[in-house]
C-alpha positions as CSV (number, residue, x, y, z in Angstrom):
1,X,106.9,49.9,4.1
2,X,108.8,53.0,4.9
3,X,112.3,50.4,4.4
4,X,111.0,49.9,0.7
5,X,110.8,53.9,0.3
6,X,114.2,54.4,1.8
7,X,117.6,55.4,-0.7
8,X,116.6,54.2,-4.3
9,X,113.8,52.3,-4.1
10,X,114.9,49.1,-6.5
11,X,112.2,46.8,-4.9
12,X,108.9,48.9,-5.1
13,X,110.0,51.2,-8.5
14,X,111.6,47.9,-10.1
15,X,109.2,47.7,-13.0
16,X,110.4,51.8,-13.2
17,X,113.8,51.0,-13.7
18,X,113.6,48.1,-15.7
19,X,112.3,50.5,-18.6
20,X,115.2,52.8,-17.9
21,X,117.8,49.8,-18.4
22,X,117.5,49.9,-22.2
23,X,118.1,53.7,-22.5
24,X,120.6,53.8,-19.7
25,X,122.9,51.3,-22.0
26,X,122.1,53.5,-24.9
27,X,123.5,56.4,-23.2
28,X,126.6,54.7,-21.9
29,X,127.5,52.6,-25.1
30,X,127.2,55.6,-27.4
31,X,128.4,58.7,-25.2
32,X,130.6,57.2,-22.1
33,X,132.5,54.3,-23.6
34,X,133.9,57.0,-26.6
35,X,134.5,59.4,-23.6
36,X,136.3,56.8,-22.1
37,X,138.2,56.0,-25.7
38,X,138.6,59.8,-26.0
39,X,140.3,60.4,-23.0
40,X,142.8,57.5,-23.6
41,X,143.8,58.5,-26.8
42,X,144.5,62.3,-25.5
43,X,147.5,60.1,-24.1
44,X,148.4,59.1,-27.2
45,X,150.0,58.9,-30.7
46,X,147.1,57.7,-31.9
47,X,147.2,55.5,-35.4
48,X,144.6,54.2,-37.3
49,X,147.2,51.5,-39.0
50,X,149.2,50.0,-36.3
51,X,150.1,50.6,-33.1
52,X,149.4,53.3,-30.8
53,X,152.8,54.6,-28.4
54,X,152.2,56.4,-24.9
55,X,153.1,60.1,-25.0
56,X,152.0,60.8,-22.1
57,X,151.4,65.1,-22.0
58,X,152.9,65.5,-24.5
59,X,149.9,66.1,-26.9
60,X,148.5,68.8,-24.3
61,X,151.5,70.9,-24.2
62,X,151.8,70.6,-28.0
63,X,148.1,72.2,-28.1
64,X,149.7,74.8,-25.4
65,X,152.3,76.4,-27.7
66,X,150.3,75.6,-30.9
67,X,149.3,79.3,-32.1
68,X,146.6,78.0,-34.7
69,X,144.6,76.0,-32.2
70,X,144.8,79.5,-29.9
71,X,143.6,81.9,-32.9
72,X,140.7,79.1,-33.9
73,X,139.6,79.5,-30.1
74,X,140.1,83.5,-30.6
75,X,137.5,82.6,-33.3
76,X,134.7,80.8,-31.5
77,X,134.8,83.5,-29.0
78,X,133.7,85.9,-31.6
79,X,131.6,83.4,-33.1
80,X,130.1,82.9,-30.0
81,X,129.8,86.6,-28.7
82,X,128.1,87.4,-32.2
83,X,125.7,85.2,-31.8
84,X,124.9,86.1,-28.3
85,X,124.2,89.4,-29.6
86,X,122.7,88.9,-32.1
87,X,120.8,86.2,-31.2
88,X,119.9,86.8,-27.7
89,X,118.5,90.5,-27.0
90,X,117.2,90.7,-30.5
91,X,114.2,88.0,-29.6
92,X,113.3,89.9,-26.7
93,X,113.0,93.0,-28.2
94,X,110.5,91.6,-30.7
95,X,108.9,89.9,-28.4
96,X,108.2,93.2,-26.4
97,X,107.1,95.0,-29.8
98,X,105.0,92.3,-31.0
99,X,102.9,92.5,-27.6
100,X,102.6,96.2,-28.2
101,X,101.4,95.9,-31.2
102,X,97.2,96.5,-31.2
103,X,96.5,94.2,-34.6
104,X,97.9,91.3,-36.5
105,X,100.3,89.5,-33.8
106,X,99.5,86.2,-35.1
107,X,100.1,87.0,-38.4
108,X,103.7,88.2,-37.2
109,X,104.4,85.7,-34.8
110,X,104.3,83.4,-37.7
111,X,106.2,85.2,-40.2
112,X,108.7,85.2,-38.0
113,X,108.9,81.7,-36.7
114,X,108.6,80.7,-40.8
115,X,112.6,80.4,-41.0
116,X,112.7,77.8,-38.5
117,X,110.5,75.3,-40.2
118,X,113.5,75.2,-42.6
119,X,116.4,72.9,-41.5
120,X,120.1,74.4,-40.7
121,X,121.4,73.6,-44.0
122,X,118.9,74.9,-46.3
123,X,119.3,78.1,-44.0
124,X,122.9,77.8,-44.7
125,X,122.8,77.1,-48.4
126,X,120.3,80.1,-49.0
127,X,122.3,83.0,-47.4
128,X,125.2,81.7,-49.3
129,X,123.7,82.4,-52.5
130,X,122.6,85.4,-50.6
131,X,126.4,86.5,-50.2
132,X,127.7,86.2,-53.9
133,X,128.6,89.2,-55.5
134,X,126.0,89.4,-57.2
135,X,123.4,87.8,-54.9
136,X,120.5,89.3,-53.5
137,X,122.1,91.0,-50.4
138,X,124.4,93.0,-52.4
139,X,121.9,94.2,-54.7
140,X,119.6,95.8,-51.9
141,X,122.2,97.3,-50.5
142,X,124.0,98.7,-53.5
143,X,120.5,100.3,-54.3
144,X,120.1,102.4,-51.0
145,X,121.9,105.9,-50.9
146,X,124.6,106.3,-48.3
147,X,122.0,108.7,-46.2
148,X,120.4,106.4,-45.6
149,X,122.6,104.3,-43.8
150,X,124.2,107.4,-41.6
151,X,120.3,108.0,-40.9
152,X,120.2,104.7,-39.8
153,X,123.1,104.7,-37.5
154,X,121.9,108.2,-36.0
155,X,118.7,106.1,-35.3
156,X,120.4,103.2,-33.5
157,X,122.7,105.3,-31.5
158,X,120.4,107.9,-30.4
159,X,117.8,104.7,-29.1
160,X,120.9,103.2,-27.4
161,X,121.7,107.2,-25.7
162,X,118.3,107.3,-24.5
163,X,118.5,104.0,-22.7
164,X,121.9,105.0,-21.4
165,X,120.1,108.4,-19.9
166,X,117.7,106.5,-18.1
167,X,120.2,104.1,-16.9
168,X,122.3,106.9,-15.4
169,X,119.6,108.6,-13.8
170,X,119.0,105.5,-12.2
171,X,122.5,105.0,-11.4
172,X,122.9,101.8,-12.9
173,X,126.5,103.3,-14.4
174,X,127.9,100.1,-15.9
175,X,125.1,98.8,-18.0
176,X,124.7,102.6,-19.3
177,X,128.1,102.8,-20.5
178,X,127.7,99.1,-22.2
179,X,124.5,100.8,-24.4
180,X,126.5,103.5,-25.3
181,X,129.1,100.9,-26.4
182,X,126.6,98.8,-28.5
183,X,125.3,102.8,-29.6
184,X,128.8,103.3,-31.3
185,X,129.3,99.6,-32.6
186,X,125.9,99.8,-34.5
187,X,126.6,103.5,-35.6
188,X,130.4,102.5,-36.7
189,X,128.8,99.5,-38.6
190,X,126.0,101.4,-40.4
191,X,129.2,104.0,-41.5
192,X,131.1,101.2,-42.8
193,X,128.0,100.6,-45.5
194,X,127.8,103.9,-46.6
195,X,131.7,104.8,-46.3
196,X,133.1,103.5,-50.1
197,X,129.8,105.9,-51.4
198,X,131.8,108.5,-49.5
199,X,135.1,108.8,-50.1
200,X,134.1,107.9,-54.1
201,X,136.6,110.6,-56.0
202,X,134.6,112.8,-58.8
203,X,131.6,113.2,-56.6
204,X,129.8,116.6,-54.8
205,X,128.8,116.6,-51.5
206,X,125.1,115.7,-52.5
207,X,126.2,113.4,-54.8
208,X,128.6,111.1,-51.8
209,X,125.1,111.4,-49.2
210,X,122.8,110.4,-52.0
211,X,125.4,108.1,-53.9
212,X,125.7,104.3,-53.4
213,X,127.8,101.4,-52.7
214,X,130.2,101.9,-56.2
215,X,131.2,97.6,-55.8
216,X,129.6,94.6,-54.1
217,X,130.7,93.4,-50.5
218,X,132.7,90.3,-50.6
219,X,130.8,88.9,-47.6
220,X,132.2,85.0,-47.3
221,X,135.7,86.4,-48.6
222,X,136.8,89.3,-46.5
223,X,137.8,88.8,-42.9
224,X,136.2,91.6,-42.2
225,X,132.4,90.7,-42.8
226,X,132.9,86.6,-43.1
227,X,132.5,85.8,-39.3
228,X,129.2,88.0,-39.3
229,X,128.1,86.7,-42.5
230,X,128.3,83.2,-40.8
231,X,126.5,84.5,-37.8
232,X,124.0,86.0,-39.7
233,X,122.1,83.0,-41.4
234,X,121.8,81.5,-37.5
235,X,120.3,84.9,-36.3
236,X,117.1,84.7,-39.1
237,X,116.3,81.3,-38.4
238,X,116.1,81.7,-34.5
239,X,114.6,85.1,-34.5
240,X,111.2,83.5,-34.5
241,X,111.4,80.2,-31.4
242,X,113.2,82.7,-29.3
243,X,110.4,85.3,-29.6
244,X,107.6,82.8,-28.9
245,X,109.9,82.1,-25.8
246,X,109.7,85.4,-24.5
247,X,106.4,86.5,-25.3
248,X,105.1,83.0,-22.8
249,X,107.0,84.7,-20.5
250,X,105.8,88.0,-20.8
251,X,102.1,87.3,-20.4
252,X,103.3,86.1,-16.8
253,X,103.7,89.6,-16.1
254,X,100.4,91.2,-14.3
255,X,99.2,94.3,-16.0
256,X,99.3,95.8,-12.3
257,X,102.8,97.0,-12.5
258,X,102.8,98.6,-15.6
259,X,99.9,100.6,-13.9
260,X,102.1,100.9,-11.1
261,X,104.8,102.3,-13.3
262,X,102.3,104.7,-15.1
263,X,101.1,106.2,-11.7
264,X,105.1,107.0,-11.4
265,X,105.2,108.1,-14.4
266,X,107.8,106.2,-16.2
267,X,108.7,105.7,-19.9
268,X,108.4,102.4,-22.2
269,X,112.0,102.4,-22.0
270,X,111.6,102.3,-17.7
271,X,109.5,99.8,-18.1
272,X,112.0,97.4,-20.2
273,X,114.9,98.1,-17.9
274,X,113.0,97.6,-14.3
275,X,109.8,95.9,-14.7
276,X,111.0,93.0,-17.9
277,X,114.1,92.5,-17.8
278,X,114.1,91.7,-13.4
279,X,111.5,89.9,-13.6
280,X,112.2,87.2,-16.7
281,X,116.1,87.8,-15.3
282,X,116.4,83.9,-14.3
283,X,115.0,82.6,-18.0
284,X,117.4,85.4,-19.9
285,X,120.7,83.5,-17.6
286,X,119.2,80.4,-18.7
287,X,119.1,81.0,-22.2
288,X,122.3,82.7,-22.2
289,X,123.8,79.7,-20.8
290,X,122.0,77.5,-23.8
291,X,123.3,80.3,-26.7
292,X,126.7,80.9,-25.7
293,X,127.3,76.9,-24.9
294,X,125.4,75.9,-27.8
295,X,127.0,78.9,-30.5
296,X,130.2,77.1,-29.9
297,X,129.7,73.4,-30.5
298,X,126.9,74.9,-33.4
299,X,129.9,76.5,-34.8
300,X,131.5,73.9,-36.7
301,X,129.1,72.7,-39.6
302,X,127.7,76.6,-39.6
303,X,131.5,77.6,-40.5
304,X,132.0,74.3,-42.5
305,X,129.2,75.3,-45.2
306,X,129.8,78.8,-45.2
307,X,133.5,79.6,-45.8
308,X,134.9,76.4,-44.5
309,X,137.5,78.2,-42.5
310,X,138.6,80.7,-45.0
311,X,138.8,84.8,-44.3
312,X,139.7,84.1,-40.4
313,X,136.6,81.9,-39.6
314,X,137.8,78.6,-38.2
315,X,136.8,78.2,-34.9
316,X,137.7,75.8,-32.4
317,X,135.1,72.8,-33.4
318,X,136.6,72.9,-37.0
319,X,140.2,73.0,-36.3
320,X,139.7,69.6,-34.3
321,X,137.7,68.7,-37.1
322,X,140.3,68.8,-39.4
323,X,143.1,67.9,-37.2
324,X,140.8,64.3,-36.6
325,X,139.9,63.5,-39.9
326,X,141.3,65.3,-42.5
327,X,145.3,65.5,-41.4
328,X,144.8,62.0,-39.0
329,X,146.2,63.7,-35.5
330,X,144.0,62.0,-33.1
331,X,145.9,62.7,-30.5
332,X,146.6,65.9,-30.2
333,X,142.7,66.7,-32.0
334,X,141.1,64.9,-28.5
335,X,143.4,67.2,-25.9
336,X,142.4,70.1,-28.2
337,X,138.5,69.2,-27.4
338,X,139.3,67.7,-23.5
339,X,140.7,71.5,-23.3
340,X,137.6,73.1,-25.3
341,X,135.3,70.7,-22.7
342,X,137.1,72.1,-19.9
343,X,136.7,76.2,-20.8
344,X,132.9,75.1,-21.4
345,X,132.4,73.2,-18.3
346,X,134.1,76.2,-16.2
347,X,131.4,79.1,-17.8
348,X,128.4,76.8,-17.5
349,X,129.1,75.9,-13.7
350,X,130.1,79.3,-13.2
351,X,126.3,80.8,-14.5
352,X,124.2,77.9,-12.6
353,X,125.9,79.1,-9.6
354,X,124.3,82.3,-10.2
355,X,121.4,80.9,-11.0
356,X,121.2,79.2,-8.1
357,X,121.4,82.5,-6.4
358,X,117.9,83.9,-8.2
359,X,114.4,83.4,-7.0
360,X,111.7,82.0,-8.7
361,X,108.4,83.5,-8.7
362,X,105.0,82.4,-10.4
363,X,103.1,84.8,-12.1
364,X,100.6,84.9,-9.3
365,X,102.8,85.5,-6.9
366,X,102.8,89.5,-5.9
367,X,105.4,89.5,-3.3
């Protein structure tokens, strides 16, 4: 008996694997055999009509020297740094808020899941419309004075310098500086809104603080606002899943050290640096791992509806793309995405090691 248990077990699970056969030959005909095709044709000068020579590396060191591929990676990175940004922190923070809140969390809860329930393309199509001159976007902003919007950036940068205070008395000197980097991006973006209001010629003082945009943003058309515009549309529809995620995790946390924290006396903002954020540390690497992987290979039809590459917006995903099927350069287009494979492969093995590092605790566990 304890020989039928030993290594894999094919006598007394057969029935087990027997199910598994049929998906095990899904899995290989549809994702290993074209991995296997792929990585042929990286080797080659691939044609569609007729035959296919050897080039050996030749089709990686083209990609090597080939400045386009390089900026389109240049791309995804901000593509996928945006989205991490926005659409990483952001959950948790209204997570946190909505569990403050004394009333009405389920009737927030689903407001903000309702973006999800529509699919990516809808999302996509809707924030496009959004983005025209004279959509609906532009038309809120263009009716909201520019002191507003330097009230607004005062707001953001003063919550970012008190969270940099408490980090510093703490003497956790690195993360304070990075909130007092955020501090100055959100103040330097909410500037940029009210800045053509101004420096408007013809106006007084009161008139430039309590003016407004004079013209719409091009959003999808300058390089300046396209990649966020594209970034955007992904941030509304996720805002909602990845605060349900959080707020699971946060009623693992026992009210007793929040009462411990009181006793000591410390702030909400203490309590989100060294009670929340140590404790659901393992599921925040997770899900960064998940964003950042999945914000890059998410990229392409995102990019593809939005601006389709225009303003400084093609990423990595869409210049194979096009290389593939829409200019017929197999070869090089498969060492451009065995080289993408390879940068992703590196980061995601790199953050399960430090996973592997963390410790896992139940909620019931107060040691």
């Amino acid at each position: 008996f304890a020989g039928a248990d030993a290594g894999w077990g094919f006598r007394r699970y057969r029935s087990a694997y027997v199910l598994m056969l049929p998906a095990l030959f899904t899995i290989l005909f549809w994702h290993y055999l074209p991995l296997l095709r792929g990585s042929i044709m990286a080797f080659q000068d691939y044609r569609l009509l007729g035959a296919s020579s050897w080039v050996g590396l030749d089709n990686f060191g083209a990609v090597l020297w080939d400045n386009l591929w390089w900026q389109a990676v240049w791309n995804a990175w901000r593509y996928s740094l945006l989205v991490v940004a926005l659409s990483f922190i952001p959950p948790m923070l209204l997570a946190i808020l909505l569990q403050e809140i004394p009333h009405g969390r389920l009737f927030f809860r689903t407001v903000f899941y309702l973006p999800a329930v529509a699919t990516g393309l809808v999302v996509m199509l809707l924030w496009k419309s959004f983005y025209e001159e004279s959509g609906l976007l532009n038309r809120v902003l263009m009716a909201i004075p520019s002191a507003v919007f330097l009230a607004l950036g005062a707001g953001l940068f003063w919550l970012c310098w008190r969270f940099f205070r408490r980090l510093r008395f703490h003497e956790s000197h690195w993360a304070a500086w990075m909130f007092v980097l955020v501090g100055v991006g959100l103040a330097s973006a909410c500037y940029s809104l009210a800045h053509p209001a101004l420096v408007e010629p013809g106006r007084s003082l009161a008139g430039r603080l309590f003016g407004v945009m004079p013209e719409p943003i091009r959003w999808l058309s300058d390089e300046r606002t396209a990649m966020l515009a594209c970034v955007l549309p992904l941030v509304w529809a996720g805002l909602g899943p990845g605060c349900l995620i959080y707020l699971a995790a946060l009623k693992g946390i026992s009210d007793e050290f929040y009462e411990a924290a009181d006793i000591d006396g410390a702030t909400f903002i203490d309590k989100m640096l060294f009670i929340v954020f140590p404790i659901l540390k393992p599921l925040l690497i997770i899900n960064f791992v998940g964003v950042f992987v999945g914000a890059w290979f998410g990229a392409t039809a995102n990019i593809l509806a939005m601006t389709g590459g225009a303003a400084n917006t093609e990423v990595a995903g869409l210049h194979i793309f096009y290389r593939a099927f829409v200019f017929f350069q197999f070869g090089p287009a498969t060492a451009m995405a065995w080289m993408l494979a390879f940068m992703l492969i590196g980061f995601t093995v790199y953050q399960l090691r430090l996973l592997s590092r963390l410790e896992f605790r139940t909620a019931g566990d107060r040691t």
